[in-house]
C-alpha positions, 0 to 999 in steps of 0.5 A: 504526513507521510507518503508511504501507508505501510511503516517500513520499520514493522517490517523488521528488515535488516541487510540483505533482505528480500523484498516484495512489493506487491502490487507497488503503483509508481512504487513509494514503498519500493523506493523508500525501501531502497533507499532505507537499506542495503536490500534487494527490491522487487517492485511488481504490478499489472500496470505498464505505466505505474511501472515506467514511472517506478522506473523513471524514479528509481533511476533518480535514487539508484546507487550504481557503486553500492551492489549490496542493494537492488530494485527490480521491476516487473510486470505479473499478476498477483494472482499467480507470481512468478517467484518460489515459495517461501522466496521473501524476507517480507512483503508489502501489499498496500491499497491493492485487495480492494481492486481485485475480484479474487483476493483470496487467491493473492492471500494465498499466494502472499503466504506461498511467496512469504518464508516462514517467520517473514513479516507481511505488511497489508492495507487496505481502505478503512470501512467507513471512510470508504463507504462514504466514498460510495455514498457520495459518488457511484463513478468513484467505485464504478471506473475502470481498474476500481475498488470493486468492494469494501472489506470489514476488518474482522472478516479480512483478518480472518481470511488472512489469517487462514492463509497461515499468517498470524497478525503481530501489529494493526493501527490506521494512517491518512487522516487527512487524505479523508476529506480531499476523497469525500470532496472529490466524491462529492464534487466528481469529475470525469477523467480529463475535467478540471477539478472543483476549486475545493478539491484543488485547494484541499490537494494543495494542503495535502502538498504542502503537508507533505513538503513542509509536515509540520509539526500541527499537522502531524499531531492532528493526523497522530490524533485523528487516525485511530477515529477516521484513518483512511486506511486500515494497516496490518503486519503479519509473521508467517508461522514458523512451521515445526516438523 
């Protein structure tokens, strides 16, 4: 199993690239970025405290000798970012459209951000494995800073697609993070509670995939994302325009 839900390779970086990561949580991309290759990082979300956290981290990672390479990190609202057009080499946003009411305005501003001929990495949760979320818990959906929607595949596409990108590449990932959020539906509890022993033995399976991947675990996952993968990812080239 891997951490991160976007594969950095699609990306197509090479040295000296810039790269957003656009709503980047405690910063996984970001910092498996980083550390892959010569690039200069930029890590931004809403969230004070994710930040601190992608900071607390970088620091354990940062390469003070190497001036080839950088991580920034700030705070901005996707909606409205405060870089140039056409600024970014790529850019990453995983697992963020979901919580944002006006997604559309950071579809747009990903293609404003992005230059012509850059690759954009997006996910967000698969449609099934997501509504059974729903089904099962209505505090999974209804907790503050939340997903406040389920998307449809075909439907995003064509909403990014309008923005000018063109989608070059699509698959799933997380499997096996599928049933830890159905538990944790099906057994929720409210920040603070300690969770349901299923759900913490189930957590404990995901550690231990992680730490150790195995190579059955793996195959399982390789077998079971196109059926029942969390996430649904993309990658898009932004058209290069002609004149």
């Amino acid at each position: 199993m891997s951490l991160e839900t976007i594969n950095l390779e699609y990306l197509k970086l090479t040295a000296n690239d810039k790269l957003l990561d656009l709503g980047c949580g405690e910063g996984r991309h970001a910092l498996s970025a980083y550390i892959s290759k010569e690039l200069e990082v930029y890590a931004v979300d809403l969230s004070i405290s994710d930040l601190e956290i992608t900071k607390s981290r970088f620091n354990e990672f940062y390469e003070s000798e190497n001036e080839r390479k950088n991580l920034s990190i700030a705070a901005a609202n996707a909606e409205n970012l405060p870089f140039k057009d056409d600024e970014f080499d790529s850019v990453i946003c995983s697992e963020v459209l979901e919580h944002i009411h006006d997604y559309k305005s950071v579809l747009l501003e990903i293609s404003r951000v992005l230059k012509n001929g850059g690759v954009a990495g997006i996910s967000v949760p698969r449609f099934f494995p997501e509504w059974i979320c729903w089904q099962l818990s209505d505090a999974y959906h209804e907790v503050k800073g939340g997903h406040v929607r389920i998307f449809k595949k075909h439907r995003l596409l064509e909403d990014i697609e309008e923005t000018g990108l063109s989608l070059e590449k699509l698959h799933y990932a997380h499997a096996l993070h599928v049933p830890y959020w159905w538990l944790k539906c099906l057994f929720w509890r409210e920040p603070g509670e300690r969770e349901a022993i299923v759900v913490r033995l189930y957590h404990r399976f995901l550690v231990w995939d992680l730490m150790k991947k195995p190579f059955i675990c793996s195959l399982a996952e390789k077998l079971l994302n196109p059926i029942m993968g969390k996430s649904v990812v993309m990658y898009f080239r932004k058209k290069i325009e002609r004149f």
